[in-house]
Structures are given as structure tokens and as C-alpha cells.
N, C-alpha and C positions, 0 to 999 in steps of 0.2 A: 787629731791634735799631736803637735810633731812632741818629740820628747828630747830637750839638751837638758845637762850639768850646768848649774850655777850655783856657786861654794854646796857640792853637793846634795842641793836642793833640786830633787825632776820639776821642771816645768814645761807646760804646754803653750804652742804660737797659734792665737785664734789670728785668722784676720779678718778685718772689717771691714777696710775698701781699701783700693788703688783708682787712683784717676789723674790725668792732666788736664789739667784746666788752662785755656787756653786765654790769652789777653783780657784779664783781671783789671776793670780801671771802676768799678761800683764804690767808691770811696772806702767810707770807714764800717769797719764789720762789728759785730756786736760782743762786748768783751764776755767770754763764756769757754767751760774746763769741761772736760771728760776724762773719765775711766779708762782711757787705751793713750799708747804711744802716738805719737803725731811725728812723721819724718818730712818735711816739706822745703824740695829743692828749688831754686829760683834759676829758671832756664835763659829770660829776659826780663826786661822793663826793670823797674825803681819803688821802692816804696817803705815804708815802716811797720816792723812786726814788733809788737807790743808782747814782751813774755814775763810773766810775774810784775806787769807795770814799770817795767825797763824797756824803751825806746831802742828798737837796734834797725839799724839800716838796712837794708834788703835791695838785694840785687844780685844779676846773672853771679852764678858760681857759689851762692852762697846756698848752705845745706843747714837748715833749723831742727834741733831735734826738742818735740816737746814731751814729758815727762806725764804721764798720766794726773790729774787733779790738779795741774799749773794752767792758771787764767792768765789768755792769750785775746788779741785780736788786732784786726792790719789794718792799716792806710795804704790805698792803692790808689797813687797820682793817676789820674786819667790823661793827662800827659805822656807818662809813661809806663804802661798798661805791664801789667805781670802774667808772665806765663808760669807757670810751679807743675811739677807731679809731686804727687802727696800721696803717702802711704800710710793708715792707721793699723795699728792692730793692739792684743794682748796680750800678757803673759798668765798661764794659771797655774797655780799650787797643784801638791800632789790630788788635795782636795775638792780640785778645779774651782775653788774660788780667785778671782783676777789678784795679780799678785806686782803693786804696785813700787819695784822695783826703779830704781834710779838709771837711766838708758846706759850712763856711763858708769855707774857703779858694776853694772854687768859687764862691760865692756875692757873695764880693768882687773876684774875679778878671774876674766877667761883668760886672760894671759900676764897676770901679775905684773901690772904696771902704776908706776905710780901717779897719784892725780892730776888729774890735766886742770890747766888752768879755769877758774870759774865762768867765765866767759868764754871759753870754748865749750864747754859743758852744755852751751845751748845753742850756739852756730860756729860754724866754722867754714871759710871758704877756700874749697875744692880747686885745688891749681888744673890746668887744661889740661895737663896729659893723664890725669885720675877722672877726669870727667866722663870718657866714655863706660866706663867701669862701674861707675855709681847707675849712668843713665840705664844702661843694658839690664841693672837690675833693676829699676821700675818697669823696662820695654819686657823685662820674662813677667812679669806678674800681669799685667794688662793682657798680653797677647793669652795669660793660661787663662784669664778668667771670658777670653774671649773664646776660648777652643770649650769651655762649658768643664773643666776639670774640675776635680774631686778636693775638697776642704783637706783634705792631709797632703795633697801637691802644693796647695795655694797654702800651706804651712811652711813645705819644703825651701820652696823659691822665697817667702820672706824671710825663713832665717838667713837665705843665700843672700839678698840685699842686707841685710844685720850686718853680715859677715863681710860684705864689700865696703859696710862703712868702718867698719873695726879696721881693717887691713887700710883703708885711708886716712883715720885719723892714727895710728900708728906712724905712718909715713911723715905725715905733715907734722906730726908735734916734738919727732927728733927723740923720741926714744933708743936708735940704735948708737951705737957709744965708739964704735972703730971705723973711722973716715975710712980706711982701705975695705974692710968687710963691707961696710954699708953702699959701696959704690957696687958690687963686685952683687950685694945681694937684691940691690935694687934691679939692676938689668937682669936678674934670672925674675923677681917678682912681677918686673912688669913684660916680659915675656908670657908667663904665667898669666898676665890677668889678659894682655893681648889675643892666647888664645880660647880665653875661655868667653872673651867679648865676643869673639868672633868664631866659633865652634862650626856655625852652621857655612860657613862661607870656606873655598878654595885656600890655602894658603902656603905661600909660596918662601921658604928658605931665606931669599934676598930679602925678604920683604919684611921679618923678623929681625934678623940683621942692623934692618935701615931704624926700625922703632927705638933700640938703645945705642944705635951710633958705633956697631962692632962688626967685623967681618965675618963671614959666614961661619968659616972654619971655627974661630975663636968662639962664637958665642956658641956652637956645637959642644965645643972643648968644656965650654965654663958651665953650660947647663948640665953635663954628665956629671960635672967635680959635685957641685951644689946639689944636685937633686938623686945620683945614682941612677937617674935613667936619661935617653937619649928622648932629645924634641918628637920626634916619629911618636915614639912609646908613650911619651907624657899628652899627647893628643889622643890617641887612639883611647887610652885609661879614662881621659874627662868625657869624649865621647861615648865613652861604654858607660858608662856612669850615670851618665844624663840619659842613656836609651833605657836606659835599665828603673831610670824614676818616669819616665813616658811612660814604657810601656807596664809600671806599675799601678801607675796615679790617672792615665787617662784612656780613653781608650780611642786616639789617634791613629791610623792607620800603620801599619809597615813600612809604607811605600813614605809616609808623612813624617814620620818619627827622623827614617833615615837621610831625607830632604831636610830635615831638621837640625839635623847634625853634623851636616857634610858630606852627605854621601852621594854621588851622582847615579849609583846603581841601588836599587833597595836589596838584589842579588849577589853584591859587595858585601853592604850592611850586613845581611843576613849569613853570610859565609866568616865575617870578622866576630860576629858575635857570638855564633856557634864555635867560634874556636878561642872565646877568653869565658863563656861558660857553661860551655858545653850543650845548650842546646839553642834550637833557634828560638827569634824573638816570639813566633807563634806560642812554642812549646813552653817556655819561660811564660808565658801569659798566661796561658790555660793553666799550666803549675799552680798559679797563683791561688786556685779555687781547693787547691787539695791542702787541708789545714795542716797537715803535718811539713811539708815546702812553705806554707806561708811560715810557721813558726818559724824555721830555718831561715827563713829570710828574713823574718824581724829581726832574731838574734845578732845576724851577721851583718847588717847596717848599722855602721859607725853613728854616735847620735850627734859628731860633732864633722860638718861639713867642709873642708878645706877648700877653703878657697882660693890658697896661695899656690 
């Protein structure tokens, strides 16, 4: 059970299911509430999602987020058939009883912001260049719970989709306040989220570049201003990051981890990571079983995931 800060209260991320459901046209579903969060994005088709007995339209782009104990249920025109990935999960107290928590009251809480409109507060839709950002975090949770990983991974990667919808509904509701900043911090953010969509794939300078509309040189220039480290650096740091929650939370190969990440050699991988923590991914693994390295490793993971 993962462990974040909210207004200094520890809680823990169960999760309960991920799935995509594929062309939804079974008419009308039966109105009924649970105990867990419900995140349910509409990929295609048309329909009506009922939340708290409020009628809201549903359709591609649109991202529903339900609140634990809020009675919900959908009309799905058979016309126009619905596909959704859908994420449940919980939060628990220090006492691990489930701790029914407002989605967005968390969400403003973790970065001091202030209320988002009521109606946003239960959907919002996702403009196209945020869309792959949201998808890749349903696409990591499917694929971990397909590799057979471990309930504190499948903790990991939901707070990571939590966190990719925070950093979207941040973007979309116009909380930043300097036209010149917000232009300048949008193209470092969506670099940022560019490469962490795409971690495991080749990625080529121009091609960075081409996603916020800047030239090479330039957006080299504005991501060191912004961030204090160079694109190389900021890639190589999420990829160690992510090799370093593999190879903690599952027990994927070497060769698989590093194919995972980007690596076309696992003899690369295993030479880059021996040199950011001093030993290789083997050795780092087997570490793991010696209690006094796991302590040390609890301690020194951040309990709040950056996903910007």
C-alpha cells in the first residue's frame, strides 16, 4: 500500500481494477454506488452518464471522475456504442480503514489551489494533445497487471495516472496567471509529459522540437532555464526511475526492464545504471532482500511522484 501526504494525513492507494471495455451499446445500467473511486474515460461512441441523478453527456474525450458512495449509471446508445478505460481504486487512513475523500478535494489540497468549478468536479474534457498522457496511464496499469506484478507496483503506477490527471486538470482550468510564463512552461511540461508517454521508444531531438512548435537549439535552451538539467539528463533520470520501480515491484527480466525503457542493449542499461547507482540492476535486486538496503530504500523514495 503506497503511502502519499494529504493535508498531512498518510494514506494508502488499494487498487481494485483497471480494464477497457470495448463497444458498450447494453442500454441502460443499473443505478448503484461503491466505496472506491471510479475514473472512467470515454475513448469513442455517445451516451449518458447519470452521477448523483444529474444527466451529463458522454462522449470521446471526456474523463468522469466518481467519488466513492456517489450513485451513478449510463445509457449507452447502441447506435453509438462506448468504448471507456476505467480505473477503481481506494484510499485508506493511517488505520487502513477506506477513507472517503473528495477526488478533487485531494487534488487541490496537493497543490493549493483553488475550487474548480462544480461541474468540472465530476467530468471534464481532455483537449487532444493531453490525451495521450492520460491514455499511457491506463496503458501502464493494464500492461503491469498483465506482467502479474506486485499490489505495491499496481499502487505505484495508480498514483502515477492520479497524478497525470492533476497535472491535466491543472492545465485545462487556467490556474496559471502570467500569459508569458504559462506559454514558456507549458512547452517544458509537455515535453516532460512527451517523454515520459514515450520512455520506452527511440527519441529523436527534431522530433521534440516538432511537439511544441520550437527549434531544437531553443527548446534545448528553455528546458535547461526551467528545469536546470539538459533533455539527455531529464530522460536518462525518468528512466532510472522507472527501472528502479521494475526492478523493485516486479520481477521482469533485465533484458525486459531495459526494452522497457528504451534501451536497445540491456548491456547499455546495465552500464548506465551501474553508473547513477552504483550497482548493477542484478545487484540492486538481490540488495533488496537484505533489510537493512530495503530500509534505506524505503526512506529515500519520495512519497510524492513527479510527474511533471
Amino acid at each position: 500500500m503506497l503511502q502519499l501526504n494529504i493535508n498531512s494525513t498518510l494514506c494508502g492507494i488499494d487498487h481494485v481494477t483497471t480494464d477497457l471495455v470495448a463497444v458498450r451499446k447494453t442500454g441502460v445500467s443499473t443505478r448503484h454506488s461503491h466505496p472506491v473511486f471510479h475514473l472512467m474515460y470515454i475513448t469513442e461512441g455517445k451516451g449518458i452518464f447519470y452521477v448523483n441523478d444529474e444527466a451529463l453527456e458522454a462522449e470521446a474525450g471526456m474523463l468522469f471522475i466518481i467519488n466513492p458512495n456517489e450513485p451513478h449509471h449510463f445509457f449507452f446508445d447502441p447506435q453509438t456504442p462506448v468504448t471507456n478505460y476505467e480505473c477503481t481504486f481506494l484510499f485508506r487512513d493511517m488505520d487502513g480503514e477506506p477513507k472517503p475523500i473528495h477526488f478533487f478535494d485531494l487534488l487541490e489540497a496537493n497543490r493549493s489551489l483553488r475550487p474548480s468549478p462544480e461541474l468540472f468536479r465530476t467530468r471534464m474534457y481532455v483537449p487532444s494533445p493531453l490525451r495521450p498522457l492520460l491514455l499511457e496511464g491506463y496503458q501502464r496499469i493494464l500492461q503491469a497487471r498483465k506482467d502479474g506484478t506486485t499490489k505495491e507496483y499496481l499502487s505505484v503506477i495508480v498514483l502515477d495516472l492520479i497524478l497525470r490527471v492533476e497535472d491535466i486538470t491543472v492545465r485545462i482550468n487556467g490556474f496559471e496567471q502570467n500569459a508569458n510564463v504559462r506559454t514558456e512552461d507549458h512547452a517544458v511540461a509537455t515535453v516532460k509529459q512527451y517523454l515520459r508517454a514515450q520512455i520506452g521508444e527511440k527519441i529523436l531531438l527534431q522530433e521534440l522540437a516538432d511537439v511544441v512548435h520550437l527549434t531544437p537549439n531553443y527548446l534545448c535552451t528553455l528546458f535547461k532555464e526551467h528545469t536546470g538539467t539538459t533533455l539527455m539528463n531529464y530522460l536518462k533520470q525518468i528512466r532510472m526511475r522507472e527501472a528502479e520501480k521494475l526492478l523493485t515491484y516486479t520481477d521482469l527480466s533485465i533484458y525486459r526492464i531495459a526494452e522497457d525503457i528504451g534501451f536497445e542493449e540491456a548491456s547499455y542499461f546495465t552500464k548506465v545504471f551501474r553508473k547513477t547507482y552504483g550497482v548493477s540492476p542484478t545487484e540492486f535486486r538481490n540488495n533488496l532482500f537484505q533489510p537493512s538496503v530495503q530500509a534505506s530504500l524505503n526512506t529515500s523514495l519520495p512519497p510524492h511522484i513527479d510527474i511533471g
